[in-house]
C-alpha positions in Angstrom: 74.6 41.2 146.9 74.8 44.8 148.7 78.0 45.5 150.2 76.2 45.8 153.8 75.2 42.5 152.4 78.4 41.2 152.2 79.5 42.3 155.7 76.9 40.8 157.3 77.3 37.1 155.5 77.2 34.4 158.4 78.6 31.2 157.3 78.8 27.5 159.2 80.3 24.2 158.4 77.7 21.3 158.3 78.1 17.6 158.5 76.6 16.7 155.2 72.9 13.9 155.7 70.1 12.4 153.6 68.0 15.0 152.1 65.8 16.8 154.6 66.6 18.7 157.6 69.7 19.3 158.7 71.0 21.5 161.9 72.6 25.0 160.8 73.2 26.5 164.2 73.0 29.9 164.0 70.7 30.7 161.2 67.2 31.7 162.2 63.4 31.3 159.8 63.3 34.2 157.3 67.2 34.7 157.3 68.3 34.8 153.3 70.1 31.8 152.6 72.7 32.6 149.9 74.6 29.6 149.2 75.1 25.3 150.4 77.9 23.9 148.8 78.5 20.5 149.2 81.6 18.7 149.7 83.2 15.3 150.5 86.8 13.9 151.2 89.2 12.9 148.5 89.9 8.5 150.0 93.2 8.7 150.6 94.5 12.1 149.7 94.7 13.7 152.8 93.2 17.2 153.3 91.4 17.1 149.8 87.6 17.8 148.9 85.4 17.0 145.7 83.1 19.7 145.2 79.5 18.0 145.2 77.8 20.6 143.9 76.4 24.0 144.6 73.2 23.1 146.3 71.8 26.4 146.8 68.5 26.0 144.9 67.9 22.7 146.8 67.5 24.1 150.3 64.9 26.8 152.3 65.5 27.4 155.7 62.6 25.5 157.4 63.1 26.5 161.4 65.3 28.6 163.5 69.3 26.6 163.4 67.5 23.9 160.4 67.8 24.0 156.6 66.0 21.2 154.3 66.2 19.6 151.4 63.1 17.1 151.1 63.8 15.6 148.1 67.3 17.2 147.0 70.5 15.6 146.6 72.1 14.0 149.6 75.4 15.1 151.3 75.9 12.1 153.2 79.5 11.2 154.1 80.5 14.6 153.7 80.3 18.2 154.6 78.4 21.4 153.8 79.1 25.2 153.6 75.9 27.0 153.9 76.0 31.3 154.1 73.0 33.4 155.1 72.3 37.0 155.6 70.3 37.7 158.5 67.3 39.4 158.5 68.2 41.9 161.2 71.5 42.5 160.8 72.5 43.1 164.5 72.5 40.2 165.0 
């Protein structure tokens, strides 16, 4: 990743669903997705995550705020990182 790259990396918090479309607000159709990681909470260790996975490969982003998974592994009961790089960076 470029360094311009780098500065311009958007990244959102998801709640974690069956595979297929999820809402990423904020990323739009032919941004350049560059990572979903999936976690979920440690039962009863406060403040603690297990790393599902790095998920990356699994998703496109189908739609404008929308990322999908038909078919991948599902995140439900837990969370998602996912980074992009928009296509026009001004934005």
């Amino acid at each position: 990743m470029a360094q311009s790259d780098a500065r311009n990396l958007k990244r959102r918090w998801i709640a974690g669903g069956v595979a297929g479309n999820l809402v990423a607000t904020g990323i739009k159709k032919g941004d350049l997705l560059a990572y979903v990681g999936g976690f979920t909470l440690v039962e009863g260790v406060p403040n603690t995550f297990n790393v599902l996975n790095d998920l990356t490969s699994q998703f496109t982003v189908s739609a404008d705020n929308q990322i999908n998974n038909t078919g991948g592994t599902s995140s439900a009961g837990g969370v998602l990182l996912v980074e992009w790089i928009p296509r026009d960076p001004r934005r």
